[in-house]
C-alpha positions as CSV (number, residue, x, y, z in Angstrom):
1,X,0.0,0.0,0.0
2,X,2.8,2.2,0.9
3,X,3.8,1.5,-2.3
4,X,1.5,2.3,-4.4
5,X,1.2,6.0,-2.1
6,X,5.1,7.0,-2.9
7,X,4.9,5.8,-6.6
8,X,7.8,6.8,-8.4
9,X,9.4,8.7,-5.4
10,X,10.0,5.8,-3.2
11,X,13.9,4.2,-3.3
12,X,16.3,2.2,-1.6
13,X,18.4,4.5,1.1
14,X,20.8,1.9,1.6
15,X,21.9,1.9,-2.4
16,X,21.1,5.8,-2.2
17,X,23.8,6.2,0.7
18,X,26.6,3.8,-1.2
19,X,26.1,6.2,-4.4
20,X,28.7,9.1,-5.1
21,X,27.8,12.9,-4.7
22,X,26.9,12.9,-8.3
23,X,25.0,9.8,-8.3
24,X,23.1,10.9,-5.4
25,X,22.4,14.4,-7.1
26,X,21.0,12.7,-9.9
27,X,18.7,10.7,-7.8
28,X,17.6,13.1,-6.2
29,X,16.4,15.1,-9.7
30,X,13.3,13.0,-9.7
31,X,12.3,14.6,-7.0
32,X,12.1,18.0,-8.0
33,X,10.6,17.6,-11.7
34,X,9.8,21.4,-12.3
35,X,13.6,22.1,-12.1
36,X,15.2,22.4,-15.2
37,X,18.6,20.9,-14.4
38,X,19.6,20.6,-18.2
39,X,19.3,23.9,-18.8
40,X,21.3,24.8,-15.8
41,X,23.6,22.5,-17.1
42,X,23.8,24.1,-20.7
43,X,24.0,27.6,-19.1
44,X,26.9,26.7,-16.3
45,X,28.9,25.1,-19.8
46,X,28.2,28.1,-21.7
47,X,29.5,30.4,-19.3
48,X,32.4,27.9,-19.2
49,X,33.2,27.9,-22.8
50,X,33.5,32.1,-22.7
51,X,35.4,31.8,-20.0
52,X,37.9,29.8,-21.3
53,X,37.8,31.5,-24.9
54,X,38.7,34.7,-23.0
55,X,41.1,33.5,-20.9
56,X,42.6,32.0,-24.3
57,X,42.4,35.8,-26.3
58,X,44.2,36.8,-23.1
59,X,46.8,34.3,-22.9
60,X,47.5,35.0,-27.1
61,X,47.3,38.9,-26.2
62,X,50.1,38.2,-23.5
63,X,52.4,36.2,-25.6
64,X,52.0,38.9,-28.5
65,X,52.9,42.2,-25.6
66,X,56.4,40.0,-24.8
67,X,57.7,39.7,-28.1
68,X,56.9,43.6,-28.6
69,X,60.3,45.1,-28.1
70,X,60.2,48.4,-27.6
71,X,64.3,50.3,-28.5
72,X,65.5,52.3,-24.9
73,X,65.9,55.8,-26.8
74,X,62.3,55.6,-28.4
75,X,60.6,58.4,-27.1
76,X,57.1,58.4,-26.0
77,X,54.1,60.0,-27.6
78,X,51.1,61.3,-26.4
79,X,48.7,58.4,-25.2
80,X,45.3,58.1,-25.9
81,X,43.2,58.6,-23.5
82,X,40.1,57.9,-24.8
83,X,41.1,54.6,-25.4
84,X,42.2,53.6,-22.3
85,X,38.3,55.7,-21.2
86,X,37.2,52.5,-23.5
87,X,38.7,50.2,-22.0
88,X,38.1,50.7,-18.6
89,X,34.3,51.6,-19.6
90,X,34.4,47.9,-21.1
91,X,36.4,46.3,-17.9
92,X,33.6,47.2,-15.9
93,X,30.8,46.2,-18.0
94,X,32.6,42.8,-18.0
95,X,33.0,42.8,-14.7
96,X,29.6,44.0,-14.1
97,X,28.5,40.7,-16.3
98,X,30.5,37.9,-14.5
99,X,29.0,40.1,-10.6
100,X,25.6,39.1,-12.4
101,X,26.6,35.8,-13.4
102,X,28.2,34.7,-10.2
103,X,24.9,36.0,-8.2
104,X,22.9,33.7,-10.7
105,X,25.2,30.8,-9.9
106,X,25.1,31.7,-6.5
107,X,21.1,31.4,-5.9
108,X,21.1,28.8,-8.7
109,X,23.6,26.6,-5.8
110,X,21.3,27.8,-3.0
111,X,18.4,26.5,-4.6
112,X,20.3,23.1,-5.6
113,X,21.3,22.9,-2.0
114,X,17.5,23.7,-0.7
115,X,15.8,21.3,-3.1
116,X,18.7,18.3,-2.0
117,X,17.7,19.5,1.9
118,X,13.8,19.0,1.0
119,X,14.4,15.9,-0.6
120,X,16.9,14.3,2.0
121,X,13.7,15.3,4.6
122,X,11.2,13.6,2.6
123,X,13.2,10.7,2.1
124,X,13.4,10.4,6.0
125,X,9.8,11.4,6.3
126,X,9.1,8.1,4.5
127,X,9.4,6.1,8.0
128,X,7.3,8.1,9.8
129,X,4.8,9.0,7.3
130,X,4.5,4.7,7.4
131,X,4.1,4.4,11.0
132,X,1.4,7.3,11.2
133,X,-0.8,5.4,8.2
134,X,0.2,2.2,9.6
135,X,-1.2,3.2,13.6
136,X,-4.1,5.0,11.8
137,X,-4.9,2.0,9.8
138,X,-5.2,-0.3,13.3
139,X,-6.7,2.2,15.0
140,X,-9.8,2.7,12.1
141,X,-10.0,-1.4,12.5
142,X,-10.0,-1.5,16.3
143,X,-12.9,0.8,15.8
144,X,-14.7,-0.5,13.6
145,X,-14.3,-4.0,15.1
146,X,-15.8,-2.6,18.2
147,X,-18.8,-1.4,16.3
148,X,-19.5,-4.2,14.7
149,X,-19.9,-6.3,18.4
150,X,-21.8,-3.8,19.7
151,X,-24.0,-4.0,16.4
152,X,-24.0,-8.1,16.9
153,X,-25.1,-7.5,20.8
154,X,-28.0,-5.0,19.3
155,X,-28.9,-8.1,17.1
156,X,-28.8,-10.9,19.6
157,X,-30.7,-8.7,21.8
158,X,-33.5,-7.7,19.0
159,X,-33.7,-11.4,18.0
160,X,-34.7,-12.4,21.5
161,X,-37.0,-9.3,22.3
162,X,-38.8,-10.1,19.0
163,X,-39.4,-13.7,20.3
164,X,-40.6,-12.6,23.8
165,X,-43.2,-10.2,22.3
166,X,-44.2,-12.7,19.8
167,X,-44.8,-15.0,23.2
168,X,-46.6,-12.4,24.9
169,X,-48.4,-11.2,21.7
170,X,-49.6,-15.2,21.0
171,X,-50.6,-15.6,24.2
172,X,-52.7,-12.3,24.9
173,X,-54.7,-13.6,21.9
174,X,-54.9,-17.3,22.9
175,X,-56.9,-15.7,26.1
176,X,-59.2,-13.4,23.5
177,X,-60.1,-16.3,21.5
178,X,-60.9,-18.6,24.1
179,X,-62.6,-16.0,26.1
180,X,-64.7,-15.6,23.0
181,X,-65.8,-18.7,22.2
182,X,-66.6,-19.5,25.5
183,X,-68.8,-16.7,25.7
184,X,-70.6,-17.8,22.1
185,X,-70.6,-21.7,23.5
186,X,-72.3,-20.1,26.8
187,X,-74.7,-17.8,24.5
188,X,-75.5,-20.5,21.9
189,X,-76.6,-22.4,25.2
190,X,-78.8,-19.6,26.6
191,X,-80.6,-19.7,23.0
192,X,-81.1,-23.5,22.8
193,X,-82.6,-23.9,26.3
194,X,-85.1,-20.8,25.2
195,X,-88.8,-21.7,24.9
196,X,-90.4,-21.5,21.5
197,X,-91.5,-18.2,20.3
198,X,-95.3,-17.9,20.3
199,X,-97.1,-17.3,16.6
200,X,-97.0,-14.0,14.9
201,X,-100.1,-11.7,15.5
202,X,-101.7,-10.9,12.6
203,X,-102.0,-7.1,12.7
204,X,-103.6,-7.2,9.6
205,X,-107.0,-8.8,11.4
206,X,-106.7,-6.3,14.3
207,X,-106.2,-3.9,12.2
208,X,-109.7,-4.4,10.4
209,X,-111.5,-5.1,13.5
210,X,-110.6,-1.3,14.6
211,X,-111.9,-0.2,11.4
212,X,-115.2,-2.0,11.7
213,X,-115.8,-0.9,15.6
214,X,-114.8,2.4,14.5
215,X,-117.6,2.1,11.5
216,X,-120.1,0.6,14.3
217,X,-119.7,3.5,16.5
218,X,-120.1,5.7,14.1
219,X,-123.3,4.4,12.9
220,X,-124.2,4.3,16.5
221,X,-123.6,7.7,17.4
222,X,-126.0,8.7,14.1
223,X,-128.4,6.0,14.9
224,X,-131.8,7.3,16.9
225,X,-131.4,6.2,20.7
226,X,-134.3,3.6,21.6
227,X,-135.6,4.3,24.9
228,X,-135.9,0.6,25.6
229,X,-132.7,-0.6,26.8
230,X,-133.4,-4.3,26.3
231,X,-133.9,-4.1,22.5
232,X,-131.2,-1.4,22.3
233,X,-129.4,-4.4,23.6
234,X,-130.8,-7.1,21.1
235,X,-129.4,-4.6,18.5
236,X,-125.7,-5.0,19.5
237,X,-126.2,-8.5,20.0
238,X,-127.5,-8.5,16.1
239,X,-124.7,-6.6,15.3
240,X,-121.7,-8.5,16.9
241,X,-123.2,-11.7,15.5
242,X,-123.1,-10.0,12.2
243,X,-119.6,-9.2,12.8
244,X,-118.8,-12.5,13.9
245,X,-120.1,-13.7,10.6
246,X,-118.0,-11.8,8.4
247,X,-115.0,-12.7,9.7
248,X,-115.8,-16.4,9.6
249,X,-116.6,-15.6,5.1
């Protein structure tokens, strides 16, 4: 895993520390890809290469100022100033150049010297960086081990609450249904042992009885009274047998 984290950057320090300065420095290049080292390379030559061609032009100019001889009783002129003006105006822009040049070489070595510190420390980062993922890496299992047994307890203990309601649920209605068919057995008795019902009336007769008393009181309220109570009573008599009649047809 560490590995596959480091990539390209990861190397053996025990080959790294057998390797020569240069070896090392090349080495270490990978680390620092947005450095340009050939072109620091091709710019330190460069500067070599003038260097040396002007230390050659000086070297010929020497050799041709000794075999100059110049006779004892030659007298001097007048010397020209503005050339030697020249010159020295030139001198110093040279020297001004290489100043620059040395400056540039100068922060180009403090940056070499920086980038070899940074990679030295993340080389010797690598062991620690391992054992921090490494303790982080138990500690996120310990964890999640310890979740998972309090999640198994949480199941255990919902399996067996399930079954004790389901207990106390079955037997709740166990009681219901037995309490209620013992109640329809005790009902179903109290209906069997009941007497018969007596027949149905027929409202329909009574009903045309009332009309025909109502009818028979009417006509006796219109009817003249007879002051002789005894045929007065021969009359209903007549009349209820009448009625009698009619309901026998």
């Amino acid at each position: 895993m560490l590995d596959s984290l480091l990539g390209e950057f990861a190397f053996d320090p025990l080959a790294f520390a057998r390797m020569s300065p240069k070896e090392q420095f090349d080495e270490l290049r990978r680390f620092v890809p947005t450095v340009d080292f050939d072109a620091i390379d091709k710019a330190n030559k460069a500067d070599f290469d003038r260097r040396a061609d002007f230390n050659k032009f000086a070297k010929q100019e020497r050799a041709a100022a000794a075999v100059i001889v110049v006779p004892p009783d030659t007298q001097g002129g007048l010397i020209e100033e503005q050339a030697l003006v020249e010159q020295l105006q030139a001198a110093g822009d040279t020297n001004t150049d290489i100043a620059r040049r040395k400056a540039n070489r100068q922060r180009l070595s403090g940056q070499i010297e920086q980038l070899r510190a940074t990679a030295f420390a993340a080389i010797s980062a690598i062991a620690t960086d391992h054992a921090a993922l490494h303790a982080k890496r138990e500690q996120t299992i310990s964890d999640l081990e310890a979740q998972i047994d309090v999640l198994n307890q949480k199941l255990e203990a919902t399996k067996l609450q399930y079954q004790v309601d389901y207990e106390a649920v079955k037997t709740k209605r166990a009681a219901e249904a037995t309490a209620a068919r013992d109640q329809a057995d005790n009902l179903q008795g109290d209906l069997d042992a009941a007497a018969p019902l007596p027949a149905v009336v027929d409202t329909a007769e009574l009903s045309r009885q009332i009309e025909l008393a109502r009818k028979a009181n009417e006509n006796a309220r219109k009817a003249p009274r007879d002051p002789n109570p005894r045929r007065l009573t021969a009359r209903r008599g007549r009349n209820e047998a009448a009625r009698q009649d009619g309901r026998r047809e």
